[in-house]
C-alpha positions in Angstrom: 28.9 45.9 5.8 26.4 46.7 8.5 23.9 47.0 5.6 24.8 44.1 4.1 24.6 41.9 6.9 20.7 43.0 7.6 20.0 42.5 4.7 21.4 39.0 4.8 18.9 38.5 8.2 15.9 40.1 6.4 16.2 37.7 3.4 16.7 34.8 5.8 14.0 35.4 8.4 11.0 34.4 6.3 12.5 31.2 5.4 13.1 30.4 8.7 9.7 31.2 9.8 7.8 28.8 7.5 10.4 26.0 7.9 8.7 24.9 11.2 7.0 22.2 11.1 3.9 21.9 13.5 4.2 18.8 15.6 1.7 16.0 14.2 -1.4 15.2 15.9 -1.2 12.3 18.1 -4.7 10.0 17.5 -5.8 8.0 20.1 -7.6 5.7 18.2 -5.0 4.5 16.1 -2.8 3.9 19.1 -6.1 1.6 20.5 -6.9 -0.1 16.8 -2.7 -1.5 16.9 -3.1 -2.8 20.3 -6.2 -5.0 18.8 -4.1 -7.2 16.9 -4.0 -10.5 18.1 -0.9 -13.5 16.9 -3.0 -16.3 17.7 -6.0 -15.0 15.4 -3.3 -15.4 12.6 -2.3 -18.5 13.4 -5.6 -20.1 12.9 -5.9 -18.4 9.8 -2.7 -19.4 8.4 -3.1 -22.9 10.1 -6.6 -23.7 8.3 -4.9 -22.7 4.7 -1.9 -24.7 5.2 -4.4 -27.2 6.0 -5.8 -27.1 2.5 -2.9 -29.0 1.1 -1.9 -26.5 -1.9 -3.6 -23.5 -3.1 -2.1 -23.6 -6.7 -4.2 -22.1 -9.0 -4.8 -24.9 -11.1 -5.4 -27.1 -8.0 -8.4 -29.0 -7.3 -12.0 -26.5 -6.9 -14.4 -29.1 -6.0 -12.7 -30.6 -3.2 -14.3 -29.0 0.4 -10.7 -29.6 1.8 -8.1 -29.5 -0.4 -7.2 -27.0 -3.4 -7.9 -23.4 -4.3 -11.6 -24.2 -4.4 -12.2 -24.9 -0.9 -9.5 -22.3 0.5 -11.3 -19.2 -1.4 -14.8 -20.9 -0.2 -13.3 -20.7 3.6 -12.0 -17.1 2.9 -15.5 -16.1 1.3 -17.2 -17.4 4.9 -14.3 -15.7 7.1 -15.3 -12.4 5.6 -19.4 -13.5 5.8 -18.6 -14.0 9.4 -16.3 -11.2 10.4 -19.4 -8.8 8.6 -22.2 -10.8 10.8 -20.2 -9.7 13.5 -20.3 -5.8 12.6 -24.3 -6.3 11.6 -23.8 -6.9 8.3 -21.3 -3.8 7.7 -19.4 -5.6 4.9 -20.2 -6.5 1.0 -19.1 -9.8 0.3 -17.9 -9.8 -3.7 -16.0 -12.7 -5.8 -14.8 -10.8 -8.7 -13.5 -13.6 -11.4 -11.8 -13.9 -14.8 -11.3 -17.1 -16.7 -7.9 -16.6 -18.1 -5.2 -18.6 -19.9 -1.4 -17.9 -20.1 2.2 -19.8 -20.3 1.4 -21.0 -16.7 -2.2 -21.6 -17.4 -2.4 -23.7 -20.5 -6.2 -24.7 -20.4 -9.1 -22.0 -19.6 -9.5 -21.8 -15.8 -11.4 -19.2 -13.7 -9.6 -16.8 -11.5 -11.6 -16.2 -8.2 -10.8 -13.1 -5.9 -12.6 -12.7 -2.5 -13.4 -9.0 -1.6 -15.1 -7.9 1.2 -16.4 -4.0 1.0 -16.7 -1.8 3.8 -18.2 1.2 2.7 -17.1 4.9 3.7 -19.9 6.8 5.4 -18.9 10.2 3.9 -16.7 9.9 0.9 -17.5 6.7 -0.2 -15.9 6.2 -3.5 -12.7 7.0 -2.2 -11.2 3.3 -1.7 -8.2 2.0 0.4 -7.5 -1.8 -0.4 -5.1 -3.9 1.5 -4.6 -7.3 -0.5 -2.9 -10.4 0.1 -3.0 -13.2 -2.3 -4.2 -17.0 -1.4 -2.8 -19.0 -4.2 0.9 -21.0 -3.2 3.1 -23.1 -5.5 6.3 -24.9 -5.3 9.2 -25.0 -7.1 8.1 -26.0 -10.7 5.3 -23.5 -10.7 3.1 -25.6 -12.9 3.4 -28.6 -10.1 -0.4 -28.2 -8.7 -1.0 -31.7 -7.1 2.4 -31.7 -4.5 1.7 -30.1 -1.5 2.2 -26.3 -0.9 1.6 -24.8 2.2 2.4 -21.5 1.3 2.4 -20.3 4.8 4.5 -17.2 4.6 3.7 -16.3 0.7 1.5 -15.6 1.0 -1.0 -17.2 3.5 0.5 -14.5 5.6 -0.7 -11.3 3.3 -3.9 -12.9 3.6 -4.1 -13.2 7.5 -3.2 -9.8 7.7 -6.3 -9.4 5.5 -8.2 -10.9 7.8 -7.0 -9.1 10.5 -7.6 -6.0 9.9 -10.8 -6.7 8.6 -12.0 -8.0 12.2 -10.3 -5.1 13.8 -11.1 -2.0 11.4 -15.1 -3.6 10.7 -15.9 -2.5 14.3 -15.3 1.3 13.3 -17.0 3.5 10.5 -14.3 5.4 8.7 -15.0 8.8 5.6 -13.9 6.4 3.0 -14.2 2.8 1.8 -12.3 0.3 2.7 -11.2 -3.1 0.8 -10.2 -6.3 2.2 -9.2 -8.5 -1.2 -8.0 -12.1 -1.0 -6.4 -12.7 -4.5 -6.0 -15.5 -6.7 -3.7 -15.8 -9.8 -0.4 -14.2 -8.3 1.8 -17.1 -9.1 0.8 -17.9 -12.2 1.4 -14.2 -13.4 -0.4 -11.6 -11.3 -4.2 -12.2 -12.5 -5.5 -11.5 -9.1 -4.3 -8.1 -8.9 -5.6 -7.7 -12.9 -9.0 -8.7 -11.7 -9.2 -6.5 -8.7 -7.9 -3.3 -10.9 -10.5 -4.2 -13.5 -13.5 -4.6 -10.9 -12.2 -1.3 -8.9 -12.1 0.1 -12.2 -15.4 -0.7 -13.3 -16.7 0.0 -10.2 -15.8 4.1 -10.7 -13.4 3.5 -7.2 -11.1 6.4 -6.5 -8.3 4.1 -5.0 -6.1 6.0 -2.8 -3.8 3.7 -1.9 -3.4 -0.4 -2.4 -1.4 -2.1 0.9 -0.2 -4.9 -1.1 1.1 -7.6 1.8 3.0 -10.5 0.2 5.4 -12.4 2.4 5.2 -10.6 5.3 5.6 -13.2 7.9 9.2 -14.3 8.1 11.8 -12.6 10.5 15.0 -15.1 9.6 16.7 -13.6 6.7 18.6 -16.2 4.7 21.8 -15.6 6.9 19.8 -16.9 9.6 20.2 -13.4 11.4 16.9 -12.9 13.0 15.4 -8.8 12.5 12.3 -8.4 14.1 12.4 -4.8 13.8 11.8 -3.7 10.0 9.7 -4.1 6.8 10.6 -2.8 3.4 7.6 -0.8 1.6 8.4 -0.8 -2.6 6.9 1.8 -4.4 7.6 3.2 -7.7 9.5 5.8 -8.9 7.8 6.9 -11.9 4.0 6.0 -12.9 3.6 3.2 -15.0 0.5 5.0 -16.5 2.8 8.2 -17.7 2.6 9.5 -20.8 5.3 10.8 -23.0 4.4 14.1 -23.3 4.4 13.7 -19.2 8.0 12.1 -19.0 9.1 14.7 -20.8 7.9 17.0 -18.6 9.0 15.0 -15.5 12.2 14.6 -16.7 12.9 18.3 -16.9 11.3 19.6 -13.6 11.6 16.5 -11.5 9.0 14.0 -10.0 11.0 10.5 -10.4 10.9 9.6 -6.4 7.9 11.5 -6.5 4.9 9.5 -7.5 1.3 9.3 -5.7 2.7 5.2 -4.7 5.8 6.8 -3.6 4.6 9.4 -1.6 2.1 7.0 -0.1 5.3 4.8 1.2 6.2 7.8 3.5 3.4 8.3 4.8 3.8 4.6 6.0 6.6 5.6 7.0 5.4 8.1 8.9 3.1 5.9 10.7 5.2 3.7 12.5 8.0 6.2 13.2 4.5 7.5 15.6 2.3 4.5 16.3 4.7 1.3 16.5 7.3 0.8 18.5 11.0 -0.3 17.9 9.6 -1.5 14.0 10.9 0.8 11.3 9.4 1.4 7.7 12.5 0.8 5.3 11.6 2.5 1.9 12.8 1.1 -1.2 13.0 3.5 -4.2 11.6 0.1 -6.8 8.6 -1.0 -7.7 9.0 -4.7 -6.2 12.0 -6.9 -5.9 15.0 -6.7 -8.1 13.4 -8.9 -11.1 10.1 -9.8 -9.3 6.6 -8.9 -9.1 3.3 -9.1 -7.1 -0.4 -7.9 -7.5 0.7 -4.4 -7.1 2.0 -4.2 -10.3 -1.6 -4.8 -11.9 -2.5 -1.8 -9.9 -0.3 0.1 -11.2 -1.0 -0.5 -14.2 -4.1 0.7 -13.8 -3.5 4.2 -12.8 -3.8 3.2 -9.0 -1.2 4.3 -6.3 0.1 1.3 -4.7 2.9 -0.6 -2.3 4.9 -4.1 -1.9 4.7 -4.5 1.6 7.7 -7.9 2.3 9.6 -8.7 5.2 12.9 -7.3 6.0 15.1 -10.5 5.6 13.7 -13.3 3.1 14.7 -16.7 3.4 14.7 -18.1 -0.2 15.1 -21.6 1.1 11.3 -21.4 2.7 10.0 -19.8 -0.9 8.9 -21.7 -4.1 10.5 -24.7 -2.9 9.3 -28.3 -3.0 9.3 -29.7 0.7 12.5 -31.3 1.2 15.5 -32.0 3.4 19.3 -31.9 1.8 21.8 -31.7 3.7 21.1 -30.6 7.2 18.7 -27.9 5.2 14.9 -27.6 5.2 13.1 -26.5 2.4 9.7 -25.4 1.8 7.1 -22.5 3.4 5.8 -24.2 6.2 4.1 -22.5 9.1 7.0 -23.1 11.5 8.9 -20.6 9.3 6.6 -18.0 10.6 7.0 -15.4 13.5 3.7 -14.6 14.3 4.7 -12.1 16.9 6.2 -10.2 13.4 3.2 -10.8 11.5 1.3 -8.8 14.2 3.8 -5.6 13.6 3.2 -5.5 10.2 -0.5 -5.8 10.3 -0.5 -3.2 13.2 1.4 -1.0 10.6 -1.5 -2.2 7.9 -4.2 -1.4 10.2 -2.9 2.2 11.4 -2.3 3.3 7.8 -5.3 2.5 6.6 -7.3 4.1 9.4 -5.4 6.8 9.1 -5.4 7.4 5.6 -9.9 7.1 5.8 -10.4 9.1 8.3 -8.3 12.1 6.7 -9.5 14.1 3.6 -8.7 12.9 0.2 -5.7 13.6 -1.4 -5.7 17.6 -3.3 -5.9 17.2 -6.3 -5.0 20.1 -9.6 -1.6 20.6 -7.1 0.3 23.2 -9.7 3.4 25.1 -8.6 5.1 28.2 -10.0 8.7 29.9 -9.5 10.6 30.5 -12.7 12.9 33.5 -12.8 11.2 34.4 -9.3 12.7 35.1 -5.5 9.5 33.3 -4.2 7.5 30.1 -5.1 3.5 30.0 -5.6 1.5 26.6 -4.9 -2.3 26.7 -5.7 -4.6 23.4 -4.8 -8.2 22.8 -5.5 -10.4 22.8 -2.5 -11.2 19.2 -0.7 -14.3 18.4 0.8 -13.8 17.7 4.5 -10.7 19.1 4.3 -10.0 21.9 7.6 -7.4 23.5 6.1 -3.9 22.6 4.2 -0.3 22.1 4.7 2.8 22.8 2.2 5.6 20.7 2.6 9.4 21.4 0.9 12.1 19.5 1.3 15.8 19.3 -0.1 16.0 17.7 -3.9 18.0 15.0 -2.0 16.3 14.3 1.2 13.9 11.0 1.8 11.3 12.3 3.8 9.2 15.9 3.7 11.5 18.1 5.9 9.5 21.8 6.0 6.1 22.8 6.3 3.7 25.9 6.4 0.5 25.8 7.7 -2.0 27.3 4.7 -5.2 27.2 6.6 -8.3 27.4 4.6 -6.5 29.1 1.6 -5.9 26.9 -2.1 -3.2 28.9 -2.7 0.2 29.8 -1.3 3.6 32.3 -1.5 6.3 30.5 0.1 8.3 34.3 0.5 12.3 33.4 -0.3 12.0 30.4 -0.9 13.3 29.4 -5.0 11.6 26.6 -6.4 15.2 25.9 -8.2 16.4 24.2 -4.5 13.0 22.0 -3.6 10.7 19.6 -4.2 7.0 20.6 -2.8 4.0 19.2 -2.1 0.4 19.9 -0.5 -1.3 17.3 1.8 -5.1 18.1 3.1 -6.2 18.3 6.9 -9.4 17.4 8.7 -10.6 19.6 11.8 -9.3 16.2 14.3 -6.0 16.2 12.5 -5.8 13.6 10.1 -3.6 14.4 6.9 -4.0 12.9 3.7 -0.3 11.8 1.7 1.5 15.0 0.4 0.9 15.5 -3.3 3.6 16.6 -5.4 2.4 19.1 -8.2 1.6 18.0 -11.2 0.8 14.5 -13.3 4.1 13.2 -12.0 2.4 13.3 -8.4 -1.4 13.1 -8.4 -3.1 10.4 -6.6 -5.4 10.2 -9.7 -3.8 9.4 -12.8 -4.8 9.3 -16.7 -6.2 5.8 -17.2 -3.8 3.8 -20.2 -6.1 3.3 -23.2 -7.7 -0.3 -23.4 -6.0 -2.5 -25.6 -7.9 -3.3 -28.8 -10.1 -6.2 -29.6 -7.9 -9.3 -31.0 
């Protein structure tokens, strides 16, 4: 019994030992870029849009002051001026498409507004946060009544704003993407536009902060939570092929995509840098029966998160303005709590300063374990990467749980540990401390995907 009972402590002890988790680093600068944010910035921003009557697509482009013309003409000049003041530090693009659909019924140009900050070290590693600018009302092909639009989504696009003013003043490993989107209403063109140009453009994009309706801190009960936002991500990659479901399905990787794993590490950022504001994952891609500009992402091979509001009011979306009985309908600004809006935009901010001044992602993450006591993860190497950490968790737990510091090595033995029992991962380290997303092993997890064939010629 004696025997036994050592032997029992001897198995367990390694386990043990490479289930601690070092505490994370605690950056300074992040904690300084969040306390940058400023309410009354957005409420300018989202004042002057509201002030440009609608933004419908289809609206009026010739106008200086009303229409989707003269509001993507301001946002072009908001991003000229936010890179005057940062010397000239941003690239000022207006990807376009002229597009027709169900909701478009006559040819019309699609006009994104992209301002480029390029990385000083890894440069074609991207992070994009996106908003989009057009607004609608409750017969989406109405484009003469007013919209306002104040909360979807001229909020996205004040975070936009926001963090470009804050994060310009800094120079960061990778690029970073400030895109003001067109088309969303009218079936998601924006984001098809941006995936295309990012894809022509060669961009490794890392992660897409999609912000739409993030504003509003009233949920439809009239409760008021000022204290969460939900991040959607999806499950399994849009771009997999069958071969790799098949795969997938058999080993695992369905809550384990490169979007997915991106959601906790936004997570993870304002459990450390924001205070009394949780990240509430949701295990979809968007809203039950919804969609926004992430989707075209996705499509494209691109990891990539809804960021919304905690509590929507429905009454203050897609609605004509109106009162009927007692109720006020529409998405005007006073439907806005700017004081919210700054916590998500801190959370924005943080991430994606975090996320570009870490390493890149590891990539070729392959695991082995079968019929084995212990399980083996290899990596390739990342440039600027210090050193790497392996993460395991529970097949049923949310959030990486375990981790064993792997130093410069691409290769690990996690002794006593059965890859039957675990999910794992890698994530990549610089020499200050700044950690990449974990990478699950395999095509169900990489943060570069197979790109889906292009369709053929009509």
């Amino acid at each position: 019994m004696r025997n036994l009972i050592l032997a029992g402590l001897l198995f367990l002890a390694p386990v043990a030992a490479q289930a601690q988790t070092p505490a994370a680093v605690e950056h300074p600068l992040l904690h300084r870029l969040a306390a940058e944010v400023q309410p009354d910035r957005m409420r300018a921003d989202i004042t002057t849009m509201v002030g440009f009557g609608t933004r419908h697509t289809l609206s009026e482009t010739a106008s200086s002051t009303r229409g989707i013309g003269a509001a993507r003409r301001w946002a072009e000049r908001e991003f000229q001026s936010i890179s005057a003041a940062c010397g000239g530090c941003l690239e000022v693009v207006t990807p376009s498409d002229t597009v027709t659909n169900a909701r478009i019924p006559t040819p019309t140009e699609v006009v994104n507004v992209v301002a480029i900050q390029r990385g000083t070290g890894d440069p074609n590693r991207v992070i994009i946060i996106s908003g989009h600018l057009d607004s609608r009302v409750s017969d989406v092909m109405d484009f003469t009544s007013d919209a306002p639009g104040a909360n979807d989504d001229a909020s996205g696009v004040a975070a936009v704003f926001e963090a470009a003013r804050i994060l310009s003043q800094q120079s960061f490993d990778a690029t970073l993407v400030y895109a003001v989107l067109s088309g969303e209403e009218q079936g998601l063109f924006g984001g098809k536009i941006l995936a295309d140009y990012a894809t022509a453009q060669g961009w490794r994009v890392e992660a897409n902060l999609n912000n739409d309706i993030v504003g509003n801190s009233e949920g439809q009960s009239g409760v008021r939570d000022t204290t969460r936002v939900r991040v959607f991500s999806e499950g399994t990659k849009t771009v997999e092929t069958a071969q790799q479901a098949e795969r997938r399905r058999y080993n695992g990787g369905e809550v384990d995509s490169s979007s997915r794993n991106l959601a906790r590490f936004v997570d993870g950022i304002a459990d450390r840098y924001l205070a009394n504001f949780d990240v509430e994952m949701i295990y979809r891609t968007d809203r039950f029966g919804r969609g926004g500009d992430q989707v075209e992402m996705l499509r494209a091979g691109f990891p990539a998160v809804r960021i919304s509001e905690g509590a929507e009011n429905y009454d203050r979306q897609h609605q004509d303005l109106r009162v009927e009985d007692g109720v006020h309908y529409g998405d005007v600004i006073e439907g806005v709590d700017f004081d919210y809006l700054a916590q998500v935009t801190r959370l924005n901010i943080v991430t994606m300063a975090a996320l570009a001044n870490a390493p890149a992602s590891p990539l070729g993450v392959t695991i082995e374990g079968a019929v084995r006591p212990d399980t083996t993860i290899k990596w390739q190497a990342v440039p600027g990467a210090a050193g790497y950490r392996v993460w395991w968790r529970s097949t049923t737990a949310p959030q990486w749980t375990h981790s064993r510091w792997a130093a410069d090595a691409t290769e690990i033995v996690l002794r006593g540990i059965v890859i039957d029992d675990y999910f794992f991962g890698v994530s990549a380290v610089s020499e200050d401390g700044y950690e990449s997303p974990v990478v699950f092993p395999g095509p169900a997890g990489s943060f570069v995907s197979e790109r889906p064939a292009p369709a053929p010629a009509p």
